[in-house]
C-alpha positions as CSV (number, residue, x, y, z in Angstrom):
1,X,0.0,0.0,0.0
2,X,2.7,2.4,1.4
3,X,4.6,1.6,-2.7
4,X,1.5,3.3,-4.0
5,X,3.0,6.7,-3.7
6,X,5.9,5.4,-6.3
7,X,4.0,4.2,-9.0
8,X,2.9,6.0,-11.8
9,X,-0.5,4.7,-12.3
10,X,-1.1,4.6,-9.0
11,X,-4.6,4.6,-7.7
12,X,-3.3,6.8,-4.2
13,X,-5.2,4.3,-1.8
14,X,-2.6,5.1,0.6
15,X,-2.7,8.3,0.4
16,X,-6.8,8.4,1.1
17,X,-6.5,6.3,3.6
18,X,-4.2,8.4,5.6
19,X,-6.6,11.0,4.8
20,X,-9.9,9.4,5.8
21,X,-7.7,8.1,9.2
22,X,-6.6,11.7,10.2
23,X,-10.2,13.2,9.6
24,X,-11.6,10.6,11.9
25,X,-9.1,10.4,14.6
26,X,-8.0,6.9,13.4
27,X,-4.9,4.6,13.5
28,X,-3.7,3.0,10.0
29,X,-0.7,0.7,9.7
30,X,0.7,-0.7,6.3
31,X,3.7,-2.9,5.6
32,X,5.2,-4.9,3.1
33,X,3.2,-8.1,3.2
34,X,0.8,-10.1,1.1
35,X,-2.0,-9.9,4.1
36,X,-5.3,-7.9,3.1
37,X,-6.7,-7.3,6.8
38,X,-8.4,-4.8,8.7
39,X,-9.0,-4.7,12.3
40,X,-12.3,-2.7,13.7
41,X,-12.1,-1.8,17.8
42,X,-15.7,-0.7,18.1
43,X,-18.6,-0.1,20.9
44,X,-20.3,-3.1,19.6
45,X,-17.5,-5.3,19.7
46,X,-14.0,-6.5,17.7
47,X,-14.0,-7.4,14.0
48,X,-11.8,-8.7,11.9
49,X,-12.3,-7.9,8.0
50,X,-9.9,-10.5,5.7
51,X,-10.0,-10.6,2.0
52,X,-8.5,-11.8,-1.2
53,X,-8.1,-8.3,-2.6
54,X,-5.1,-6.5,-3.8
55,X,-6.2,-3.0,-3.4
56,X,-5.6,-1.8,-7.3
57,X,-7.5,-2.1,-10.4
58,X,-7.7,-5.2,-11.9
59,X,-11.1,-7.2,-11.9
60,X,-11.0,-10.0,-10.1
61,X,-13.4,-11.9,-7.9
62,X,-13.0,-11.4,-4.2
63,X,-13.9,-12.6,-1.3
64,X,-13.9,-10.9,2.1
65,X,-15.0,-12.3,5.4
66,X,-15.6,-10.5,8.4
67,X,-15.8,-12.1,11.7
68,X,-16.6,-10.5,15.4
69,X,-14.2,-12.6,17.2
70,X,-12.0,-10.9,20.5
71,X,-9.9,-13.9,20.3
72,X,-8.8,-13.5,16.6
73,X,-8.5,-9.5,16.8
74,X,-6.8,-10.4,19.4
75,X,-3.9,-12.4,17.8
76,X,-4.0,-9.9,14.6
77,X,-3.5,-7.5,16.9
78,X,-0.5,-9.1,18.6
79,X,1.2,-9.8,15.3
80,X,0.7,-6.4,13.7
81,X,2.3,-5.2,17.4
82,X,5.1,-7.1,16.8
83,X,5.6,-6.4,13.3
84,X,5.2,-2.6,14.6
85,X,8.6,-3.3,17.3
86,X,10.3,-4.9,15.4
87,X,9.8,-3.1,11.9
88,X,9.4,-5.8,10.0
89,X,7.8,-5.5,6.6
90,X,9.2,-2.1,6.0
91,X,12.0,-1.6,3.3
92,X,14.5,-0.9,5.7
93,X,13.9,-4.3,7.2
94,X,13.8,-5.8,3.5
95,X,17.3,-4.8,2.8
96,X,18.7,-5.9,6.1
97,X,17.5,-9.3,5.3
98,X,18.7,-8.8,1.2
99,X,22.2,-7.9,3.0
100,X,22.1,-10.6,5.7
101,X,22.3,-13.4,2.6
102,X,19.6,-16.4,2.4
103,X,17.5,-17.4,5.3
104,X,18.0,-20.2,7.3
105,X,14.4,-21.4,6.9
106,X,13.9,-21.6,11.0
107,X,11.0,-19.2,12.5
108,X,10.5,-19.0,15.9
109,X,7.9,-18.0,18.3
110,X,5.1,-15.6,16.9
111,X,6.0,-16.0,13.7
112,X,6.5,-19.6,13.1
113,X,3.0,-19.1,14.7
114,X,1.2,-16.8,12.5
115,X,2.8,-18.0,9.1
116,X,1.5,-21.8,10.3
117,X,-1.8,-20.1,10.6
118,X,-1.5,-18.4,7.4
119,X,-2.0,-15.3,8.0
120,X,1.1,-13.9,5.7
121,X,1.9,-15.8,2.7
């Protein structure tokens, strides 16, 4: 999403996003992964919005589900958290690893976790 801004064609989702988030006193995060999720804290309850869409033009069938389950907000949450501490999915992180060589295939614990459950492919 946060590549948008270099692209030519561009559709600026990103950009209105930020836009939309500042106007309503909301929080956005965006990194470098193929997960299409959203996560809704809201008077009613937690939801959880997950979906096959890439957010650009092409047309495609999609799929979205959205779920009120505390447990499984809950777990996004944890996993966005960490990717927040420890900046993973940003380009910075991306060229440590390009610079750190191949990887040694072993994940450990929230990780080997949320990659078993599939949430980032």
């Amino acid at each position: 999403m946060m590549r948008d801004r270099r692209k030519a064609s561009a559709v600026e989702y990103y950009e209105r996003l930020q836009d939309s988030c500042r106007r309503n006193g909301w929080t956005a995060c965006s990194r470098n992964t193929h997960a299409k999720l959203a996560l809704f804290d809201t008077a009613a309850g937690k939801f959880v919005l997950e979906g096959s869409s890439n957010l650009n033009e092409a047309p495609n069938w999609e799929q979205f589900s959205l779920e009120q389950d505390e447990d499984l907000y809950d777990f996004y949450l944890a996993a966005l958290d960490r990717m927040e501490q420890t900046g993973a999915g940003t380009e910075e992180a991306e060229e440590r690893e390009e610079d750190q060589g191949e990887d040694d295939g072993e994940e450990d614990g929230l990780w080997a976790e949320t990659r078993n459950r599939g949430i980032w492919s």
